[in-house]
C-alpha positions in Angstrom: 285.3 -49.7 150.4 283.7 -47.0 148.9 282.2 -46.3 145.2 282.2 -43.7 143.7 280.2 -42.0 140.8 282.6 -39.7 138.7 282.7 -37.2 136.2 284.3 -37.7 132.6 285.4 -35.9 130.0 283.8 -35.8 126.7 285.4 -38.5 124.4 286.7 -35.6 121.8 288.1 -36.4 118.5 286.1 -37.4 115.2 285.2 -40.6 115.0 287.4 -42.6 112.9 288.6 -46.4 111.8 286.3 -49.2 111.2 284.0 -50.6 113.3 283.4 -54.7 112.2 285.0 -58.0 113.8 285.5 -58.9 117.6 288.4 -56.6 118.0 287.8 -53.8 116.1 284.5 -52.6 117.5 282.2 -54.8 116.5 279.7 -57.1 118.5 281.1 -60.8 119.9 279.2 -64.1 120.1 279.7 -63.2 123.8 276.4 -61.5 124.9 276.8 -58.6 122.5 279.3 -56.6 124.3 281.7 -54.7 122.3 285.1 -55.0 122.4 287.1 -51.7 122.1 290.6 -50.7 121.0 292.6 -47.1 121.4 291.9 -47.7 117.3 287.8 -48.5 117.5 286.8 -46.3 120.6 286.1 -42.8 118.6 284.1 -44.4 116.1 282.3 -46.8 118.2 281.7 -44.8 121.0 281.6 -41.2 120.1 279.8 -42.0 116.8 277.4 -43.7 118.6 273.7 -42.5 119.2 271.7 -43.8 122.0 273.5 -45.0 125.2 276.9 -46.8 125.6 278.1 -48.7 128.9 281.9 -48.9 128.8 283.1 -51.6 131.1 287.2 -50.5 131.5 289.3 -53.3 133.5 291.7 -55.9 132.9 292.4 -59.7 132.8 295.1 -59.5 135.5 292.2 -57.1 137.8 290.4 -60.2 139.8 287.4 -57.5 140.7 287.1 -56.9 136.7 286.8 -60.6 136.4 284.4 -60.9 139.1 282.4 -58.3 137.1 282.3 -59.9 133.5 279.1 -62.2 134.3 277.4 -59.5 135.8 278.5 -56.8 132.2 277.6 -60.5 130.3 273.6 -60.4 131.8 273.5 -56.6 131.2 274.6 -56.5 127.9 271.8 -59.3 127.4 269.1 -57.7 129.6 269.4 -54.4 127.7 270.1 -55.7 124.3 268.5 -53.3 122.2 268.5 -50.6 124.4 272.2 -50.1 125.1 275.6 -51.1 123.7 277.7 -52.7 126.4 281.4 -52.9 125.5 284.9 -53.3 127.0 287.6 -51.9 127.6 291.2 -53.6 128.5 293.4 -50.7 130.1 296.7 -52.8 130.0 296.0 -53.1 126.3 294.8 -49.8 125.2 296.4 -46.8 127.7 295.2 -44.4 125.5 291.5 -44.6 126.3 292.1 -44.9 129.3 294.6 -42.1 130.3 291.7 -40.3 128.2 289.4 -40.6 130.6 291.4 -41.0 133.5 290.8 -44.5 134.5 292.7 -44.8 137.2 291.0 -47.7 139.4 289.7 -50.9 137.7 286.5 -51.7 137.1 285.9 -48.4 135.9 282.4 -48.1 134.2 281.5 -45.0 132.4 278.1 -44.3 130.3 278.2 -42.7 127.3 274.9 -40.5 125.7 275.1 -40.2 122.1 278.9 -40.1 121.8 279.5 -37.7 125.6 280.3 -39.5 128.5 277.3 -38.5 131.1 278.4 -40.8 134.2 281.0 -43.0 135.9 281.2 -45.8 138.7 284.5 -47.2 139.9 284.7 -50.8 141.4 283.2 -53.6 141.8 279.3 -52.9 142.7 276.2 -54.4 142.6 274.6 -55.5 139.6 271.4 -53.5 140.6 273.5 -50.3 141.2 274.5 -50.2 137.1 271.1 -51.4 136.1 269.6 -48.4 137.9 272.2 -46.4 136.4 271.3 -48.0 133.2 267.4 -47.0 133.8 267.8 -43.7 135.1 270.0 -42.6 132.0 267.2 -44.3 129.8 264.5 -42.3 131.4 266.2 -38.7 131.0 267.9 -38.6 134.3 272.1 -38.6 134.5 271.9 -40.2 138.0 269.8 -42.3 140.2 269.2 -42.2 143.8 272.5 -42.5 145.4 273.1 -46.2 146.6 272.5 -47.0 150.2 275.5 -47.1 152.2 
């Protein structure tokens, strides 16, 4: 199986609603990721400055739960550097028909409120951490992953 990196859209729209408490944007006692909501996403993503990694998937998605440790040591390992949030599809459809989210795990990176870069599936932990450091340094994309 093949992963890709993908294009996005922009994420569009003022920023709006609030952004405090576990569901409504705000960072949980679980490793700092954020947890978004079609209500939270414009203001915590597109009003945010600095870099955002967007983890889309879903409870029922067995890859997407094979990927929660690995977003959990991320969101640790960059703390600081970049907010690390989720996504359900099944309960927010807006988002993603948004952004087109079409496969689960869909990852997406967000500079200063404009998506930059996309993986789909299930990867290696060192493939979004060299994401994650090439977007930090300047770069949109790293060397592509070896086959």
């Amino acid at each position: 199986m093949q992963h890709d990196t993908m294009a996005v859209p922009a994420v569009g729209g003022p920023a709006t609603g609030a952004t405090t408490g576990a569901t409504t944007g705000a960072p949980t006692d679980a490793g700092d990721i954020v947890i978004l909501s079609d209500a939270t996403f414009d203001a915590a993503v597109g009003g945010a400055s600095g870099l955002v990694l967007v983890d889309f998937g879903a409870d029922r998605c067995a890859p997407c739960r094979m990927m929660k440790p690995v977003i959990e040591r991320l969101a640790r390992q960059y703390r600081g550097r970049v907010t690390v949030a989720t996504l359900d599809v099944d309960a927010n459809p807006r988002i993603a028909a948004r952004f087109t989210v079409r496969s689960i795990p869909t990852f997406l990176f967000f500079r200063d409120g404009e998506a930059v870069a996309g993986i789909v599936g299930a990867v290696a932990e060192s493939r979004l951490a060299a994401q994650l450091d090439a977007l930090l340094a300047g770069g949109d994309d790293p060397s592509p992953p070896a086959a």
